[in-house]
Each structure stands twice: as C-alpha cells, then as structure tokens.
C-alpha positions as CSV (number, residue, x, y, z in Angstrom):
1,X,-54.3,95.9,-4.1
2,X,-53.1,99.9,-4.8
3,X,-55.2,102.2,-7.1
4,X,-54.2,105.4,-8.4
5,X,-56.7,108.6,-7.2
6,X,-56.7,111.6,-5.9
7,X,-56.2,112.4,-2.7
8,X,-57.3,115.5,-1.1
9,X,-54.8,116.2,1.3
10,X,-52.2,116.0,-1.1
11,X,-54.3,118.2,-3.4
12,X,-53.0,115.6,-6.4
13,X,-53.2,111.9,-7.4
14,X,-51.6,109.3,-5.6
15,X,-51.4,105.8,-5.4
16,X,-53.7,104.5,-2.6
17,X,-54.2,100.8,-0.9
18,X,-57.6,99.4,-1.2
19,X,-58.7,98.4,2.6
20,X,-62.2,97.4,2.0
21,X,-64.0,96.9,-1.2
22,X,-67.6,97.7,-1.3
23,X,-70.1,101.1,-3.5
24,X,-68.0,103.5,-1.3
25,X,-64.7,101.7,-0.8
26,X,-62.2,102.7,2.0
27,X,-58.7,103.6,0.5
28,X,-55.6,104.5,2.5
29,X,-53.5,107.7,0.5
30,X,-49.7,105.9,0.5
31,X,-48.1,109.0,0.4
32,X,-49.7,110.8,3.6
33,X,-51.5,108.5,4.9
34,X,-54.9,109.8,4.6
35,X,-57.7,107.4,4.8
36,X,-60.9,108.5,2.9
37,X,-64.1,106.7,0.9
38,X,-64.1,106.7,-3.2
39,X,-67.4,105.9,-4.7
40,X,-67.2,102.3,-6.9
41,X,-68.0,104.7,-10.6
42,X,-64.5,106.0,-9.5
43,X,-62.8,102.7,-9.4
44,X,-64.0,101.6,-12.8
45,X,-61.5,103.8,-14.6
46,X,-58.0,104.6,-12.8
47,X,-55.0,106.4,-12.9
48,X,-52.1,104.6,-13.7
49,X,-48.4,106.3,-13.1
50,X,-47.2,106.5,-16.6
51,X,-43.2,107.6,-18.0
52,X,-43.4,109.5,-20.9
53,X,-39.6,109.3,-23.2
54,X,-39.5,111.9,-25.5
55,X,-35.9,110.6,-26.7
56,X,-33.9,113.1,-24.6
57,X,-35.8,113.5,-21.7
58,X,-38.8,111.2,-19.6
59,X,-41.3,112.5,-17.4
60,X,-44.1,110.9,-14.9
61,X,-47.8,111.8,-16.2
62,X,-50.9,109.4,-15.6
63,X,-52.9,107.1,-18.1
64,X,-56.9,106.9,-17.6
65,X,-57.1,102.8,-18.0
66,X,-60.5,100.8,-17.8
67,X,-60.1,98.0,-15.3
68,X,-61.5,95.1,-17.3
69,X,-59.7,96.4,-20.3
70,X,-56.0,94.4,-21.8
71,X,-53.3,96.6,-22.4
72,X,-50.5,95.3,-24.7
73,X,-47.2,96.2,-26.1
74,X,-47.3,98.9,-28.8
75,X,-51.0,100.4,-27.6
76,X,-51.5,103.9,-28.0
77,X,-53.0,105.6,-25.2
78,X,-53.2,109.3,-24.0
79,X,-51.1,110.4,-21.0
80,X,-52.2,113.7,-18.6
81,X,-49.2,115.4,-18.4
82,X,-50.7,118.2,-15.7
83,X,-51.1,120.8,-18.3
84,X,-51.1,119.2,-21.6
85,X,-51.8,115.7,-22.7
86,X,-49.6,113.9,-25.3
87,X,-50.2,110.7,-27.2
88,X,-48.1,107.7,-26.0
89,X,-47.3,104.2,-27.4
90,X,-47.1,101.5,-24.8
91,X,-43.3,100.1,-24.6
92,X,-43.4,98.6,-21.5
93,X,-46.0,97.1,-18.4
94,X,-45.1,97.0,-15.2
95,X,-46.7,94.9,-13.0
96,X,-45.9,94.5,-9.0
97,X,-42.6,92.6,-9.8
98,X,-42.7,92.0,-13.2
99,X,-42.9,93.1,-17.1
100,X,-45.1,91.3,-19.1
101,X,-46.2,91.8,-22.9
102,X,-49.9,92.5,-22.3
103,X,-51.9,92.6,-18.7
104,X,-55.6,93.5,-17.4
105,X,-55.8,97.4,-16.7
106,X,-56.6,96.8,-13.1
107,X,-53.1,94.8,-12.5
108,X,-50.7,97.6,-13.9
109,X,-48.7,99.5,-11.5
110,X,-46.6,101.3,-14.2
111,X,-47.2,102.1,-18.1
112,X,-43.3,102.8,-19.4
113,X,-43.8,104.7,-23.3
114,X,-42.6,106.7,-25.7
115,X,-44.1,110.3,-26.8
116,X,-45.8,109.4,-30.8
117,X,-47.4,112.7,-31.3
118,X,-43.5,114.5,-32.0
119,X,-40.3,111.8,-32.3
120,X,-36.7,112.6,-33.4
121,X,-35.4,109.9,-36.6
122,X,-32.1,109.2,-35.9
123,X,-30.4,108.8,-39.8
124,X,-27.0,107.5,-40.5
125,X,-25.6,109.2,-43.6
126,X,-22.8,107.4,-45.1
127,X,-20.8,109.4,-47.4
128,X,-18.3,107.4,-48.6
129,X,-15.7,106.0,-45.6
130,X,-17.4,108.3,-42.9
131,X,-20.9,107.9,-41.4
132,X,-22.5,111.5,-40.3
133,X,-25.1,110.9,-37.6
134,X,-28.4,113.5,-38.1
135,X,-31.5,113.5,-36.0
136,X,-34.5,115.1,-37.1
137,X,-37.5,116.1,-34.6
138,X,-41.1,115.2,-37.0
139,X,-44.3,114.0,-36.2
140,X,-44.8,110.7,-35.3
141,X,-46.9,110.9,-38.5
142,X,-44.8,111.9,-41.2
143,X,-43.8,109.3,-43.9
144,X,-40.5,108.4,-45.0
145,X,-40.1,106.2,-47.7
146,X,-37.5,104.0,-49.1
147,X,-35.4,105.3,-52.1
148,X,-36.3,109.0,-52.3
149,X,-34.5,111.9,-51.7
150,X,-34.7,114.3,-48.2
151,X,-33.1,117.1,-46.8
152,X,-31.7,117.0,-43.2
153,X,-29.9,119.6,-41.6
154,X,-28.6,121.4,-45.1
155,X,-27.3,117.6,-46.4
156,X,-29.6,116.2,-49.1
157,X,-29.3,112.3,-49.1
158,X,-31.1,109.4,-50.4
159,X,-32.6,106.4,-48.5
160,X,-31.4,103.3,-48.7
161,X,-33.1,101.7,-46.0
162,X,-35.3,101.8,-43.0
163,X,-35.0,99.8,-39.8
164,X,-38.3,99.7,-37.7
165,X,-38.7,99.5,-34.0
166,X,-39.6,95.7,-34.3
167,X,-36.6,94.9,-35.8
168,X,-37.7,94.5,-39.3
169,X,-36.2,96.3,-42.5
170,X,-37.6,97.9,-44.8
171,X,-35.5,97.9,-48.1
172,X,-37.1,97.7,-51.7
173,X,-38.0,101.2,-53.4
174,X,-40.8,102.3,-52.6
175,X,-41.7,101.0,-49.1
176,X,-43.0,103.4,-46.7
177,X,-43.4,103.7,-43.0
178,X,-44.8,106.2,-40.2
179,X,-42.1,107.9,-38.2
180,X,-43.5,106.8,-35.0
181,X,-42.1,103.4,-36.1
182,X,-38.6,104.2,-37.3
183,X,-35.5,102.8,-35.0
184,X,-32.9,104.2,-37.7
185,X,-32.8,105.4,-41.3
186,X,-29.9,104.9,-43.6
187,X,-29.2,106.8,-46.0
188,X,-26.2,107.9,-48.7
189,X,-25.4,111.4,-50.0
190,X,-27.6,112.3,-53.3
C-alpha cells in the first residue's frame, strides 16, 4: 500500500510505500528512497496527488482525504496548490489500475478534477446560418438562466438553452443553473 507524505529529504510530499504498519509506521520515500517512521495521527488524513483542469491548462496539487471517508464523482474538495488553494470538483478516481465512480479515501492513488472556484462557459451564438463560438471566464457561481438576455464579448444574445455537464438540458424560460455545471450555452443574437 503507498501513502502520500512528506518526506524530508525531498524537502516536499511524496508518495511513500507502507513497510510496516504499527503507532509509528515505517514508510519507504518512492522517489529517493529514504526510509523514515510517521506517527499513526499522520496516517489518518493523507495526501492524495490531485490534477487540477482549469479548461486551458492542468496542474498537479494534493487533496487532504480522510481514510475512512467515500469519495465520489462530482465531490467538491479543496486542492493545495503550493501557494494557493483552489476549490475542485471530483471528475475522476483513480485507483491502482482502475477508475471507478466512488472509492474509500485510503484506496485512491489519483483525484483527476476540474477548478469550480473560476470556469470559462463556452456559448455557441447562432446568428442566422453562422454559429460564433464565445467563451466567457466567471465564477463557478454565477447564474445563467434560460431565456434572458447577456452580453459576451460586445455581442448581446439571448439564451435559448443550457446543456449541463451531466448531459441534461435545460430549456423552458426561466430555468437556471450554476456556471460550475454548464457543458455549453446556446444562445441567438437579441
């Protein structure tokens, strides 16, 4: 079994390999080699490797799980990015060779999600034959809702309807949805 913790030779946190389990457990660092004792409070909550997708770019941070705890698709947890920490949605869970839907926190080996905190809609506008993609960067918070008017990059447009990440639609006036959610938002020229 492999934790994540850190290591003091690499002056950072690595995944280890568990060689005896006990209060004071003796852990091998995989990525110098460096065999050292963690205390069992330490083990209790770990470090998982996380990827962070911001839409353009992904990056490796860590996620604080609880051992006992399930983890599922769609979870929101935090994600230490060195400096700064960003809120995350669970889109994938890696497990040694396998993805599963949901899993214990102690038998993930990689947390694969998507930065909720900031997120860039991607709107089709049609206008007329042609279809003019925008993309706007909002947080993962604001609302868009279906059959009201919005400006995007100078071109004011009304929205027809919404596709959410889960593949549903949303489609009669009035309906509303969190950005964080959104796959796609269609829209005609107003």
């Amino acid at each position: 079994m492999k934790i994540t913790v850190w290591c003091p030779v690499c002056n950072g946190v690595q995944e280890h390999e568990i060689l005896k389990k006990g209060k004071e457990s003796l852990v091998r660092c995989t990525g110098c080699g460096y065999t050292h004792r963690i205390r069992e409070e330490k083990m209790q909550g770990f470090l998982v490797k996380t990827i962070v997708s911001t839409g353009e770019a992904s990056r490796v941070c860590f996620t604080e799980l609880d051992r006992s705890g399930t983890y599922r698709l769609g979870d929101s947890v935090i994600a230490d990015c060195g400096e700064e920490e960003e809120s995350v949605e669970i889109t994938g869970i890696e497990l040694e060779n396998r993805r599963v839907e949901r899993a214990k926190g102690q038998d993930i080996q990689t947390l694969w999600t998507r930065a909720i905190q900031e997120v860039i809609v991607k709107i089709s506008l049609h206008e007329g034959r042609s279809t003019t993609p925008l993309y706007l960067r909002i947080g993962g918070d604001g609302v868009f809702v279906v059959d009201q008017d919005y400006v995007v990059e100078g071109r004011r447009f009304r929205i027809s309807h919404i596709k959410l990440r889960n593949d549903r639609f949303l489609r009669r006036a009035g309906e509303s949805t969190a950005a964080k959610a959104i796959k796609r938002i269609y829209g005609f020229r107003s």
